[in-house]
C-alpha positions in Angstrom: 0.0 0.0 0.0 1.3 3.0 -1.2 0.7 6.4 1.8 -0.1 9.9 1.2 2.6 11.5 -0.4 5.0 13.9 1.6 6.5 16.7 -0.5 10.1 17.6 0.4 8.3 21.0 1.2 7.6 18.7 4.5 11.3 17.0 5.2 14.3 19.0 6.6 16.7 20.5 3.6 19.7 19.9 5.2 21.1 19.3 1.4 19.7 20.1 -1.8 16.9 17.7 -2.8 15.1 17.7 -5.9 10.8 17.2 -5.7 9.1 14.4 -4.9 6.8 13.6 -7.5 3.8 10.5 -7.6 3.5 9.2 -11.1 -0.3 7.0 -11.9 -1.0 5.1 -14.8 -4.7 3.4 -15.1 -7.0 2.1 -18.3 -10.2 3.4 -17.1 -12.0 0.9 -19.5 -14.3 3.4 -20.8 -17.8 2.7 -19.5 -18.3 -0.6 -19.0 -19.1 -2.5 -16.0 -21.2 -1.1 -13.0 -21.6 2.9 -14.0 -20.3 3.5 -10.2 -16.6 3.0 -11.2 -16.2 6.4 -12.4 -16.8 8.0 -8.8 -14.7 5.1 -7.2 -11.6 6.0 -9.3 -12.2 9.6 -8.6 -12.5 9.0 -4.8 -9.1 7.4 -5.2 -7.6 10.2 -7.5 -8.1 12.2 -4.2 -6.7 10.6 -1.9 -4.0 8.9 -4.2 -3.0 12.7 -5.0 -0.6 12.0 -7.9 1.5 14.9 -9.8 1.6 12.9 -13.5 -1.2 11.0 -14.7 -1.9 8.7 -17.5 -5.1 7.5 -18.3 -6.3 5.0 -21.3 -9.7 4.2 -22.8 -11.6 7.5 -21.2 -14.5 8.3 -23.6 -14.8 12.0 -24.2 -17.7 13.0 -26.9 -20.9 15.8 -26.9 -22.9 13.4 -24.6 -20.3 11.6 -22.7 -17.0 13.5 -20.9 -15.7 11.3 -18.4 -12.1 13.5 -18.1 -14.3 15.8 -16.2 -15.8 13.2 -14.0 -12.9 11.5 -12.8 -10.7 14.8 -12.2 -13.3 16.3 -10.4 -12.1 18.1 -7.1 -8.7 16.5 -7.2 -6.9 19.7 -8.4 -5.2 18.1 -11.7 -5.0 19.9 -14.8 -5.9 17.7 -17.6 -5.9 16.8 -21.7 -8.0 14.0 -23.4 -6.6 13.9 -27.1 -10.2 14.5 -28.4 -9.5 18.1 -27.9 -6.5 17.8 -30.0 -8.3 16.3 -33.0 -10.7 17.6 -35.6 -11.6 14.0 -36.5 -11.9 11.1 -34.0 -10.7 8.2 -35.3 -12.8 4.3 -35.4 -13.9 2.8 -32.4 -12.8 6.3 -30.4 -16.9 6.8 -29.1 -16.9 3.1 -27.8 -13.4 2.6 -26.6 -12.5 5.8 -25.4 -9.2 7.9 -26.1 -6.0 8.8 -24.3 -6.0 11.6 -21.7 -3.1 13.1 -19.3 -3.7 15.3 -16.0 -1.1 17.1 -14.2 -0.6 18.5 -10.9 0.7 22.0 -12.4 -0.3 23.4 -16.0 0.7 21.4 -18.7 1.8 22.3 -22.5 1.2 19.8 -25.0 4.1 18.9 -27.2 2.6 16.2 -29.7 0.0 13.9 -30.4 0.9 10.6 -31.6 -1.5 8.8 -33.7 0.3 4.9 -33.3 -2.1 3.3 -35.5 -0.2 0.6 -37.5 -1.5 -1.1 -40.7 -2.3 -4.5 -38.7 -3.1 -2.8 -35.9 -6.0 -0.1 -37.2 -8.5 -0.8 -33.9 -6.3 1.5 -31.7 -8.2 4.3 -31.0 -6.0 5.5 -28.4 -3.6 8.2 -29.3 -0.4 9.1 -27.5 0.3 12.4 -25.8 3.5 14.2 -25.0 3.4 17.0 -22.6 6.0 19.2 -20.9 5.0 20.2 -17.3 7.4 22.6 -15.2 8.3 21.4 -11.5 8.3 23.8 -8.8 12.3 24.3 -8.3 13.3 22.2 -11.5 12.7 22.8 -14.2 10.8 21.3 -17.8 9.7 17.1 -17.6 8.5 15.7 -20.9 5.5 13.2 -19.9 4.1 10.8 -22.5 0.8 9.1 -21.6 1.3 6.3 -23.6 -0.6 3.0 -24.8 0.3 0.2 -27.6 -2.0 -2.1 -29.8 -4.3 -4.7 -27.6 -4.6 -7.9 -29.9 -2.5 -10.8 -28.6 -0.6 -11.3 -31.9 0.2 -7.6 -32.3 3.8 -7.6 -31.0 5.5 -6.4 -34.1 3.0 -3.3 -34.4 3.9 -3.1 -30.6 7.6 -3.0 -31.6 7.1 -0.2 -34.1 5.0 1.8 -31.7 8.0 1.5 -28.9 10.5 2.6 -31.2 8.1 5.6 -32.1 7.6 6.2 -28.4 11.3 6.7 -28.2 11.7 9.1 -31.4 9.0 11.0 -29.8 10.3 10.9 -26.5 13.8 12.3 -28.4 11.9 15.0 -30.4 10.8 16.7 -27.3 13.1 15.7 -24.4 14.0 18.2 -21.6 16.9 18.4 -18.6 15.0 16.5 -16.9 14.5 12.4 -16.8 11.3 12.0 -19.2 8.8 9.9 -17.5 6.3 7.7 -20.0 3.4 5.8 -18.6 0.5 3.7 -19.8 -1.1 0.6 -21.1 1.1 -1.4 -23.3 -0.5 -4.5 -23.3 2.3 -6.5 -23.3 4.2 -8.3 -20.3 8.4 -7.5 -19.4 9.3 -10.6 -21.8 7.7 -9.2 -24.9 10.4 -7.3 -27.6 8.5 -3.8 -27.5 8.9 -3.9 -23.3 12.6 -5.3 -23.6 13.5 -2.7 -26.3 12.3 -0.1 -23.7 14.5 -1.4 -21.4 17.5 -1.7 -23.2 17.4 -5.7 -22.8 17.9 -5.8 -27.0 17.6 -3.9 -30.2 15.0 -3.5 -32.4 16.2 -3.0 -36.1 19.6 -2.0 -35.3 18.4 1.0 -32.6 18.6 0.2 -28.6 17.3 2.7 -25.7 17.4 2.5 -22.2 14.4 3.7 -19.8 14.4 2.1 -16.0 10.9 -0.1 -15.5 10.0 1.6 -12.3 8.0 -2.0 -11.2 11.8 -3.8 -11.5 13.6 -1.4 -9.8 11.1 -0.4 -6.7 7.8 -3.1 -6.8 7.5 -6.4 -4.9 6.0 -9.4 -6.0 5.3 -9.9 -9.8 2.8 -6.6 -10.0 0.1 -8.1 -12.6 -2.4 -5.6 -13.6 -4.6 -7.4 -15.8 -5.4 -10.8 -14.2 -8.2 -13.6 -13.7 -8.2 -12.3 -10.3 -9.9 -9.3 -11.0 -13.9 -9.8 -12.1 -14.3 -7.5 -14.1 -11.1 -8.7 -16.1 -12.4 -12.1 -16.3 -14.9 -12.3 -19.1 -12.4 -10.4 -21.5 -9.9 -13.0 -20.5 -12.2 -15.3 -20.9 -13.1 -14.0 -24.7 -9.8 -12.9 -25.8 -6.7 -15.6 -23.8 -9.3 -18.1 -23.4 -6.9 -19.5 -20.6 -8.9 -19.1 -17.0 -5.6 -18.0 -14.7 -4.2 -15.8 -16.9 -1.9 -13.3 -15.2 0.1 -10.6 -16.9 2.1 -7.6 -16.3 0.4 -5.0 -18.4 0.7 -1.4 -17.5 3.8 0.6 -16.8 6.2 3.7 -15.4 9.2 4.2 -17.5 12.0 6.7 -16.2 14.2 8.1 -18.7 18.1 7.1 -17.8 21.4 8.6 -16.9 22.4 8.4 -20.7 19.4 10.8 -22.2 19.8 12.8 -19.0 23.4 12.9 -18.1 22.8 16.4 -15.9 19.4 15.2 -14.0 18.3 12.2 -11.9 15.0 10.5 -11.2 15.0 8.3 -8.3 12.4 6.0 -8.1 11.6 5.3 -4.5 8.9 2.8 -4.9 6.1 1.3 -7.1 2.6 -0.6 -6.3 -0.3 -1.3 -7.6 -3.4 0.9 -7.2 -7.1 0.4 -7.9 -6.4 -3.8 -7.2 -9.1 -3.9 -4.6 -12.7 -3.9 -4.6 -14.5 -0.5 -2.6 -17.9 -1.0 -1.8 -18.1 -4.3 -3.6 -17.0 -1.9 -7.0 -13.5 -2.9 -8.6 -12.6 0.1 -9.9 -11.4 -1.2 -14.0 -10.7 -4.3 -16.0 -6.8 -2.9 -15.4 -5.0 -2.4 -12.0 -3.0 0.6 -12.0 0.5 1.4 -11.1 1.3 4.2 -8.7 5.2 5.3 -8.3 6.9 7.6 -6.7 10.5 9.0 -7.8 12.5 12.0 -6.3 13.5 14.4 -9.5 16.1 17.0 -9.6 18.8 18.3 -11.3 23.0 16.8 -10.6 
């Protein structure tokens, strides 16, 4: 269980310290199940009180805005990529889009459109925004997510390479920070190419998986254990006690950001119990929190 965070604003300074920042990354799964789920997630949201957040399959149209529901009261500052676009693409008004919320005012960078030719049912858009931190300086945060269908790996691949370009068009002093659905567990190419465990046609990065460095146990975020996971599982794996790593913090390293650090101090899940008989999504989320500075 992860505690209310404690800003360095609250610690002695007896040396310089950078800020204490707590990262959240959750697939809302747009409005299915029990219509209570939306309140649930924002009670959370509250008393979670993250800085950067990343959030997949929100549906945002005329009739429908749930950005607005689950930000409600909690102080964030946030995008959902329908504003972005003059046209939403197939499947957007059932499945929902990308959005990002931020503790202080973001400015968005890009909008990344990842749909692949074998992977055209991704409705889900990527965003890259730069927020400033109090003290620090610009952080490039990409709320990210990656093609759904089990055999999509190679369209996966492609999209993590793109992740990085994008990451590289806009990157700032400080350690970038990208979080989000990627639908595919730490042994699959696209997650090992992220970090840095091989190359994908000739081109290797290195981001830190905050779950390896700081989380305990194996951290599954979309699992037979969850309910309302099960009948997807059920439809799409077909196997009943599937269990699978899913959804992710990556922390830009030492070799992007030679003059900044991002300590990550420790990772959990969030959102993996039931509140008032509601599970809050199909996904778990992932809550982290790093130290970020400059040196």
């Amino acid at each position: 269980m992860i505690l209310p965070l404690h800003r360095n604003r609250d610690r002695p300074r007896l040396i310089r310290l950078g800020m204490r920042l707590r990262i959240l990354t959750l697939n809302v799964w747009n409005d299915e199940g029990d219509p209570r789920r939306l309140d649930r997630i924002n009670r959370e949201l509250r008393t979670l009180a993250p800085d950067l957040v990343a959030l997949q399959e929100v549906i945002q149209t005329t009739e429908r805005n749930q950005l607005d529901v689950l930000l409600d009261g909690t102080g964030l500052h946030g995008t959902h990529q329908a504003r972005l676009t003059a046209v939403a693409p197939p499947y957007a008004e059932r499945y929902g889009g990308s959005a990002v919320a931020t503790r202080w005012p973001h400015q968005v960078v890009e909008m990344l459109d990842l749909r692949q030719s074998d992977a055209l049912d991704v409705p889900w858009c990527s965003l890259a925004v730069t927020v400033p931190i109090p003290g620090e300086g610009k952080l490039l945060f990409i709320a990210a997510t990656a093609a759904w269908r089990l055999d999509a790996e190679a369209a996966r691949e492609r999209q993590a390479v793109a992740l990085t370009d994008l990451d590289a068009r806009h990157r700032q002093a400080l350690p970038t920070i990208i979080a989000g659905d990627f639908n595919a567990s730490p042994d699959a190419a696209s997650i090992r190419f992220l970090t840095g465990l091989q190359s994908i046609g000739g081109r290797s990065v290195r981001y830190h998986d905050a779950w390896a460095v700081a989380g305990k146990g194996p951290g599954h975020t979309w699992t037979a254990d969850n309910p309302n996971a099960k009948s997807g599982i059920d439809q799409i794996v077909r196997q009943p006690d599937y269990r699978r790593r899913f959804d992710y913090v990556f922390v830009g390293s030492w070799h992007a950001h030679p003059k900044a650090h991002c300590h990550i101090e420790t990772a959990a899940l969030a959102f993996d119990h039931p509140a008032d008989g509601i599970w809050a999504s199909d996904h778990f989320g992932v809550v982290v929190d790093v130290e970020v500075g400059n040196g």
